[in-house]
mmCIF file as gemmi writes it, N, C-alpha and C atoms, coordinates in Angstrom:
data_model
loop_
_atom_site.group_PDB
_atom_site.id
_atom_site.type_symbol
_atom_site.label_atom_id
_atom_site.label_alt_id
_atom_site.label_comp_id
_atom_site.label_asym_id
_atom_site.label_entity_id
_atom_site.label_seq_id
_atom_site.pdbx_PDB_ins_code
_atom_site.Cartn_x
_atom_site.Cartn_y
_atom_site.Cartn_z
_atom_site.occupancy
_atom_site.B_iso_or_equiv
_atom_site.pdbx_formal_charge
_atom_site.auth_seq_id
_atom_site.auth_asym_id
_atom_site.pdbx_PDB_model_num
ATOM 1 N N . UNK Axp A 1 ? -1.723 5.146 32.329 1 0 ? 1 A 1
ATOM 2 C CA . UNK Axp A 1 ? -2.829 5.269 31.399 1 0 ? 1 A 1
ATOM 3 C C . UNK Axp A 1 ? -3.765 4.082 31.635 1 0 ? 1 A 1
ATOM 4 N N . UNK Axp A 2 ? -4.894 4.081 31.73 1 0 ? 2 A 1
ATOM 5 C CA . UNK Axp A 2 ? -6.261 3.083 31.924 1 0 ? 2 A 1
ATOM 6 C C . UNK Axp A 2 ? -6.252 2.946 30.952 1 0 ? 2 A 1
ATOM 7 N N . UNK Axp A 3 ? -7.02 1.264 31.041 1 0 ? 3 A 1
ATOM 8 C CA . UNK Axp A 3 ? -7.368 0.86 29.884 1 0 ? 3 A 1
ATOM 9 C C . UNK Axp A 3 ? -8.32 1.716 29.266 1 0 ? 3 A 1
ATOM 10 N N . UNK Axp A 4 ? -9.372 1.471 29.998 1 0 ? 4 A 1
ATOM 11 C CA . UNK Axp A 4 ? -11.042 3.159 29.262 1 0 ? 4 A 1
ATOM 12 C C . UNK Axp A 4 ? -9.427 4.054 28.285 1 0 ? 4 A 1
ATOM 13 N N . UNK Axp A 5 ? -8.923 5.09 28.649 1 0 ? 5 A 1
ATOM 14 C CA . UNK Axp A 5 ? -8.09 5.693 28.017 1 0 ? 5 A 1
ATOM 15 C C . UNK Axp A 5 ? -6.99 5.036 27.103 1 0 ? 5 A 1
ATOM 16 N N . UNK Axp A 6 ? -6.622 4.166 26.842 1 0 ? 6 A 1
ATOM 17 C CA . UNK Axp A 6 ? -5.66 3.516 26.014 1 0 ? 6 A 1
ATOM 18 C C . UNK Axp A 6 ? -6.836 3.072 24.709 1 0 ? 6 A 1
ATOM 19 N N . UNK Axp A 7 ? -8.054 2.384 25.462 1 0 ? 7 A 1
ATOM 20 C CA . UNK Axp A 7 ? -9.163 2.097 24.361 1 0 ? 7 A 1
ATOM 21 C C . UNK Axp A 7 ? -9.72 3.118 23.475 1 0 ? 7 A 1
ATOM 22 N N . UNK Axp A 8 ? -9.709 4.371 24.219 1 0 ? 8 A 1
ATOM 23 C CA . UNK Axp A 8 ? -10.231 5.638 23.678 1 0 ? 8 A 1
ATOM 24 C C . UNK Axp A 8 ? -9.379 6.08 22.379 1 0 ? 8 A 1
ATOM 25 N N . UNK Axp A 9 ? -8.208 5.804 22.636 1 0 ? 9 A 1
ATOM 26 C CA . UNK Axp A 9 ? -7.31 6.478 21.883 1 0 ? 9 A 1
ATOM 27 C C . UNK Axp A 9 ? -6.924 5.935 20.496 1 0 ? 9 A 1
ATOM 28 N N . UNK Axp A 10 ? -7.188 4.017 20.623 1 0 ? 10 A 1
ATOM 29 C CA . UNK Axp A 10 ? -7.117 3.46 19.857 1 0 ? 10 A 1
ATOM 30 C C . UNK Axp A 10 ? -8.323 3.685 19.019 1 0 ? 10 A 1
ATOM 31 N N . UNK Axp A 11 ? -9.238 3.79 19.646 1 0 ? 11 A 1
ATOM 32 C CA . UNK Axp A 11 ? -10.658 3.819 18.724 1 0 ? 11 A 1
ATOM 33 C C . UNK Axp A 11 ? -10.698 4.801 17.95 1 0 ? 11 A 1
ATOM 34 N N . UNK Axp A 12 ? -10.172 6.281 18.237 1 0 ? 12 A 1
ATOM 35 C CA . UNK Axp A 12 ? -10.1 7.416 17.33 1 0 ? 12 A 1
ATOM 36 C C . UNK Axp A 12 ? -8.791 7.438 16.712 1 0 ? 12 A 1
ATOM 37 N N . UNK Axp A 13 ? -7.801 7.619 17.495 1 0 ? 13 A 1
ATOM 38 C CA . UNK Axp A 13 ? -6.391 7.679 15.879 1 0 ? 13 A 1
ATOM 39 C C . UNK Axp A 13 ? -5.591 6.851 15.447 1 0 ? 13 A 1
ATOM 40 N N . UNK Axp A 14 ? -6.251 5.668 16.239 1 0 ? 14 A 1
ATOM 41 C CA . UNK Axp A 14 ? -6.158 4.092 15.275 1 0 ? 14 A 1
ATOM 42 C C . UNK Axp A 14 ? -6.637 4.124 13.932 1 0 ? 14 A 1
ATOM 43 N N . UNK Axp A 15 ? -8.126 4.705 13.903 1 0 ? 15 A 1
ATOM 44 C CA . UNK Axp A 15 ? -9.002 4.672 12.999 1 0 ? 15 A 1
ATOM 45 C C . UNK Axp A 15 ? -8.638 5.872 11.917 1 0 ? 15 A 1
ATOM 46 N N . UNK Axp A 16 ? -7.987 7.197 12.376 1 0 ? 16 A 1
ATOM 47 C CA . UNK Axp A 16 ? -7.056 8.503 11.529 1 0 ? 16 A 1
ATOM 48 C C . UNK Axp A 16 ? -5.918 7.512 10.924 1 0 ? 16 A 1
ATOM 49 N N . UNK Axp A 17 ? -4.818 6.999 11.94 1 0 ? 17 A 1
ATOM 50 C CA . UNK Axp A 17 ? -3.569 6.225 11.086 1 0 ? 17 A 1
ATOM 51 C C . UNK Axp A 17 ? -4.087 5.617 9.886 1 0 ? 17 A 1
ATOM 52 N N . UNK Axp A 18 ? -4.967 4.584 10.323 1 0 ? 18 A 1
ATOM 53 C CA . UNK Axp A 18 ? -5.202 3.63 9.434 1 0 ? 18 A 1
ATOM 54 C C . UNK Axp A 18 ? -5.432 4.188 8.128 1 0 ? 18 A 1
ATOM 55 N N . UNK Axp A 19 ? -6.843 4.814 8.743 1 0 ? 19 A 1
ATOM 56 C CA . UNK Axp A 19 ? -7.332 5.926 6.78 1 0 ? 19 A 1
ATOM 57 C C . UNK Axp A 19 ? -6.278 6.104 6.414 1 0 ? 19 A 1
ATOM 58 N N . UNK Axp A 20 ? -5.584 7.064 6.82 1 0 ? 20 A 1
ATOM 59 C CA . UNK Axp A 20 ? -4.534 7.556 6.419 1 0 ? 20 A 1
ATOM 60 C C . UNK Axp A 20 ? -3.59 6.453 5.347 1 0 ? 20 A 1
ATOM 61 N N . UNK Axp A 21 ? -2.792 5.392 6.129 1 0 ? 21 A 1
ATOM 62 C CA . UNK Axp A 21 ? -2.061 4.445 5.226 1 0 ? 21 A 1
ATOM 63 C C . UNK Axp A 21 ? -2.858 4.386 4.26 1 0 ? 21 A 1
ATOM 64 N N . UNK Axp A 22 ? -4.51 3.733 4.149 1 0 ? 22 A 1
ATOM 65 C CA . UNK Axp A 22 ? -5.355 3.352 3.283 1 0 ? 22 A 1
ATOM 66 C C . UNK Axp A 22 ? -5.249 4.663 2.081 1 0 ? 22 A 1
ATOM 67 N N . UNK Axp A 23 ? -5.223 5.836 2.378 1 0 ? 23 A 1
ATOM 68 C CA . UNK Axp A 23 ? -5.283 6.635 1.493 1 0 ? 23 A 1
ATOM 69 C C . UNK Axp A 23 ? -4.22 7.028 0.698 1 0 ? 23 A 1
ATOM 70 N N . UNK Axp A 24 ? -3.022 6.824 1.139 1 0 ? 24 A 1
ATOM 71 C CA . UNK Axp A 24 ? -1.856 6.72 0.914 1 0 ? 24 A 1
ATOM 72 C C . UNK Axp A 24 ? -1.545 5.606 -0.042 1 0 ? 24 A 1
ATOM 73 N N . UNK Axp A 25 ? -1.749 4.577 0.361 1 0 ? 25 A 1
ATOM 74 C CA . UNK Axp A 25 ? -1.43 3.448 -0.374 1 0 ? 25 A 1
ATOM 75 C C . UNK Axp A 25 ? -2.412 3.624 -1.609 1 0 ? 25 A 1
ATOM 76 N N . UNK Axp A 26 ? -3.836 4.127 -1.766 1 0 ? 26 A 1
ATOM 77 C CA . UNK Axp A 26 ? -4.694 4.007 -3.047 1 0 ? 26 A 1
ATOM 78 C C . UNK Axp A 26 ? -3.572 5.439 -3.764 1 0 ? 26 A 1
ATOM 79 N N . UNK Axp A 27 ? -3.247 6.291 -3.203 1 0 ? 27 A 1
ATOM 80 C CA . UNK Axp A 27 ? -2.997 7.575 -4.297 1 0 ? 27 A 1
ATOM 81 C C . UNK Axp A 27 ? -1.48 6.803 -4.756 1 0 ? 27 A 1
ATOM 82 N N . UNK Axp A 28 ? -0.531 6.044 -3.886 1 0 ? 28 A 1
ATOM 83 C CA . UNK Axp A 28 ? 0.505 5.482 -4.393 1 0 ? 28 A 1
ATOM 84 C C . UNK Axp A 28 ? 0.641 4.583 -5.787 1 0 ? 28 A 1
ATOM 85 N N . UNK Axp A 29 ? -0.526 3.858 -5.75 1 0 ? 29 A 1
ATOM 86 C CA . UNK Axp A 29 ? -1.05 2.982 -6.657 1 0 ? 29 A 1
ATOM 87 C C . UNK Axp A 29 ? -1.499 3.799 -7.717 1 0 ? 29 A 1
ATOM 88 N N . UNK Axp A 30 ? -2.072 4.826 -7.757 1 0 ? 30 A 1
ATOM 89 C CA . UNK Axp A 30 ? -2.601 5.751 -9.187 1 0 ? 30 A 1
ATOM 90 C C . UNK Axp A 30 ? -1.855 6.815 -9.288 1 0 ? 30 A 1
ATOM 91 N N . UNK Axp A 31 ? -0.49 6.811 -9.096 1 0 ? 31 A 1
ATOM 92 C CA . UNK Axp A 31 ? -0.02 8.421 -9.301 1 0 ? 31 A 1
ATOM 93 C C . UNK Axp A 31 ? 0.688 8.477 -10.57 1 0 ? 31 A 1
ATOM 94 N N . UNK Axp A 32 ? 0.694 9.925 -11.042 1 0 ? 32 A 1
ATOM 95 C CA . UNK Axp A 32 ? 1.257 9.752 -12.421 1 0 ? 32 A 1
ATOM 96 C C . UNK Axp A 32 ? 2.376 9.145 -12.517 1 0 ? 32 A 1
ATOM 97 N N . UNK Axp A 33 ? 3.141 8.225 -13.6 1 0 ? 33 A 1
ATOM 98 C CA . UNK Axp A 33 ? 4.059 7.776 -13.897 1 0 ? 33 A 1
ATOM 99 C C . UNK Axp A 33 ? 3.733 6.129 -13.726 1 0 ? 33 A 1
ATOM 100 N N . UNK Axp A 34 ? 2.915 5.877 -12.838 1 0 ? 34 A 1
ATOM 101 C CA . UNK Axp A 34 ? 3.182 4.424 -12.144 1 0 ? 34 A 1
ATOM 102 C C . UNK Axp A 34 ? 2.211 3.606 -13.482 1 0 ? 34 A 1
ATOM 103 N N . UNK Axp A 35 ? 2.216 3.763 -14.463 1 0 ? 35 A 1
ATOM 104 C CA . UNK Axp A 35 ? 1.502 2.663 -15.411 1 0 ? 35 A 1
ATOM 105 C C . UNK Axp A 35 ? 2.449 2.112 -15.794 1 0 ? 35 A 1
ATOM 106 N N . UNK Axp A 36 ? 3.54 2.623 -16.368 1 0 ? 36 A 1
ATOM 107 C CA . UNK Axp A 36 ? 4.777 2.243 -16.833 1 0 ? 36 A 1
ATOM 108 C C . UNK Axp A 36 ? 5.347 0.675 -16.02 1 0 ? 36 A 1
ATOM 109 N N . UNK Axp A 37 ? 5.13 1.408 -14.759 1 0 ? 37 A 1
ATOM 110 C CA . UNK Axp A 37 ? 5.777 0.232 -13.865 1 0 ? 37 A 1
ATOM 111 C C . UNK Axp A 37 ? 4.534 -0.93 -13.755 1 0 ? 37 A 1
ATOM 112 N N . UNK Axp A 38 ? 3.324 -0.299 -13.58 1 0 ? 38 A 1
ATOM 113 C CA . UNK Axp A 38 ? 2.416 -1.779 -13.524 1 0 ? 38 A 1
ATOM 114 C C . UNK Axp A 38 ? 2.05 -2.255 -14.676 1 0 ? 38 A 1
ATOM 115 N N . UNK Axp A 39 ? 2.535 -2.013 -16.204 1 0 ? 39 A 1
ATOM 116 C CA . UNK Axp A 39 ? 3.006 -2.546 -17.371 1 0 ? 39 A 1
ATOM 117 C C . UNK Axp A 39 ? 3.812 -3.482 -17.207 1 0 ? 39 A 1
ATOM 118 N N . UNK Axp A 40 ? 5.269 -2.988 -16.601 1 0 ? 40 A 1
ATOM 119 C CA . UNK Axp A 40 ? 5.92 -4.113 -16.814 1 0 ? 40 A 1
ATOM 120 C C . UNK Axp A 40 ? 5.957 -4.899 -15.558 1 0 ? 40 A 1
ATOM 121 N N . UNK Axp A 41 ? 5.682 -5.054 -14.76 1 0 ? 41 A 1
ATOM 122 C CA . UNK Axp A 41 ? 4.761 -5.623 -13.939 1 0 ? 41 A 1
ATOM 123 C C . UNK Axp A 41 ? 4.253 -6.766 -14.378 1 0 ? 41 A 1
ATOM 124 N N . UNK Axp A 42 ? 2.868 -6.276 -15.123 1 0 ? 42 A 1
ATOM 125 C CA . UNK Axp A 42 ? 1.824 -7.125 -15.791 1 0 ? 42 A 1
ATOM 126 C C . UNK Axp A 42 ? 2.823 -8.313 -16.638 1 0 ? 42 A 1
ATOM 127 N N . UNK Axp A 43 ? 3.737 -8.083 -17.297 1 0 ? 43 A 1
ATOM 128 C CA . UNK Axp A 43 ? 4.495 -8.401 -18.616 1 0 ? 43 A 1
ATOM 129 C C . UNK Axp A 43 ? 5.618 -9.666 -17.844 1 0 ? 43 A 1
ATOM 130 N N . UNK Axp A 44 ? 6.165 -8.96 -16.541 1 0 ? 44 A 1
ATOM 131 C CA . UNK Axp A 44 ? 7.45 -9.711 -15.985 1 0 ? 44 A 1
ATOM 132 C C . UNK Axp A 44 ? 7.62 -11.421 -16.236 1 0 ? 44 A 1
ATOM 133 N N . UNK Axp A 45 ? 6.056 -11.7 -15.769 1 0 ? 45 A 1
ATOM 134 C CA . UNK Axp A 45 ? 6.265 -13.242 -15.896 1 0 ? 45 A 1
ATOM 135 C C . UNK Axp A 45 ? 6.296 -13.983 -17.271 1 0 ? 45 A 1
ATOM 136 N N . UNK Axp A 46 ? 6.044 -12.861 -18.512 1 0 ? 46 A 1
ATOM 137 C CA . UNK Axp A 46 ? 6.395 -13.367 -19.687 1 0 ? 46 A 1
ATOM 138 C C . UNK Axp A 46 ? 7.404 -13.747 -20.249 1 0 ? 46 A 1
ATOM 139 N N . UNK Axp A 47 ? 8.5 -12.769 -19.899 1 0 ? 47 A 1
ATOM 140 C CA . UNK Axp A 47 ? 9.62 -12.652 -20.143 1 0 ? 47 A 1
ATOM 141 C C . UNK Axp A 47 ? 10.445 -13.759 -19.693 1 0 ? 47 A 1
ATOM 142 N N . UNK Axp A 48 ? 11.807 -13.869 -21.03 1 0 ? 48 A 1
ATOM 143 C CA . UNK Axp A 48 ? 12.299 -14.913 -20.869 1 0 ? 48 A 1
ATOM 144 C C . UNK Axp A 48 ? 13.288 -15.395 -19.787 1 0 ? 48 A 1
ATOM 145 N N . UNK Axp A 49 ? 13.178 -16.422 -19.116 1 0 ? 49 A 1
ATOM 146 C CA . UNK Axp A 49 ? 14.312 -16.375 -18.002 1 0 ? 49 A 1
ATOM 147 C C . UNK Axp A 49 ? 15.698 -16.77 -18.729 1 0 ? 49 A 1
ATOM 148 N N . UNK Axp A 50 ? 16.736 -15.351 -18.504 1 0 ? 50 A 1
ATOM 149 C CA . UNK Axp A 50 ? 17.723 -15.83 -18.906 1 0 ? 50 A 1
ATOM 150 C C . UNK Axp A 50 ? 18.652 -16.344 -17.999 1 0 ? 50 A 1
ATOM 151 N N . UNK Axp A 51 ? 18.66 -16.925 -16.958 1 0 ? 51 A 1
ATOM 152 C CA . UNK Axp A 51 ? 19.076 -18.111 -16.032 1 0 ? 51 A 1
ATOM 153 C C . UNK Axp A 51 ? 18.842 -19.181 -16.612 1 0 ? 51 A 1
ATOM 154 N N . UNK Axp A 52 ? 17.933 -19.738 -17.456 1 0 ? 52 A 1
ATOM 155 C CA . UNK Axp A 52 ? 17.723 -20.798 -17.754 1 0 ? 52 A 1
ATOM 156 C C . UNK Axp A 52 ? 17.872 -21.329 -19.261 1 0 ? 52 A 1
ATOM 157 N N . UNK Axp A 53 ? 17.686 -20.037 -19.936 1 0 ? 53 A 1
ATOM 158 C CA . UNK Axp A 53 ? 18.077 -20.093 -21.494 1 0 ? 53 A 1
ATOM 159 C C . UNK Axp A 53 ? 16.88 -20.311 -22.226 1 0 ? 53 A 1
């Protein structure tokens, strides 16, 4: 495989993968159920460490 052809290939479904993760990762982040978890999330570092008392 040439470089011209290895470059080609990267330039178009480099650029499909990528969207792809990118789109993936935004619908992962907003799908139903997931407030719950980025609630307690938000909250974790409030909470008391009971390692330490």
């Amino acid at each position: 495989m040439s470089y011209d052809a290895l470059r080609h290939l990267a330039d178009s479904w480099g650029l499909v993968f990528l969207a792809a993760i990118f789109v993936t990762c935004i619908g992962w982040t907003f799908r139903k159920g997931a407030a719950a978890h980025h609630d307690r999330a938000a909250r974790m570092i409030f909470d008391e460490d009971v390692d330490n008392g």
